[in-house]
N, C-alpha and C positions, 0 to 999 in steps of 0.2 A: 462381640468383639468388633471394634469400627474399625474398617478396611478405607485407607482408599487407593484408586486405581485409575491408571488411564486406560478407557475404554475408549475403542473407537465409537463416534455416533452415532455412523449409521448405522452400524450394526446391531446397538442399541433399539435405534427407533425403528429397524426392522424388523427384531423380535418383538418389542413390542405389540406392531401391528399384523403382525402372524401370529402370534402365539396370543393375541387380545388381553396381554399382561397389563391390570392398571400401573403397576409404577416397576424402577427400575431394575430393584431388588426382588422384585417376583420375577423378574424374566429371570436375573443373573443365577437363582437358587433355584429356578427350572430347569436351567440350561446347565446347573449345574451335576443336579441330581442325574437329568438326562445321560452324561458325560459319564458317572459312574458308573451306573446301568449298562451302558454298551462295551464300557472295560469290562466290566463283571462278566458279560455276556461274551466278549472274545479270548476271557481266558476259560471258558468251558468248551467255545469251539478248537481250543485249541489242543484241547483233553482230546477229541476223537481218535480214534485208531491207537488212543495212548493205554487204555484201558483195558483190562484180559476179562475177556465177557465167555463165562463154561457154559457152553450149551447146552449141559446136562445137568443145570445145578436146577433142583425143583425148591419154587420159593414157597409152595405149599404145604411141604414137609419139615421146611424150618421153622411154618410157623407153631408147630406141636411143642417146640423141646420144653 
């Protein structure tokens, strides 16, 4: 699907020389992926304490049945 977009440029040609991306669309679909991955990862942290963890459940007995 052709996208287009106003990007700022230097943002552009900063990622590319940090991240050593040859062209533009390798940075934007790193940075894009990147961007998912750390949602992903702040709705797990945001599971903590949300979770009911039995301190008595044995996971070595479950695995018989």
């Amino acid at each position: 699907m052709a996208t287009n977009l106003a990007l700022d440029d230097s943002l552009i040609t900063e990622a590319l020389k940090v991240g050593r991306h040859k062209t533009k669309k390798e940075a934007v679909t790193i940075a894009l992926k990147e961007y998912i991955a750390r949602k992903k990862q702040a709705e797990v942290i945001d599971m903590f304490g949300k979770v009911i963890f039995d301190k008595d459940y044995d996971y070595k007995k479950a695995r018989t049945r």
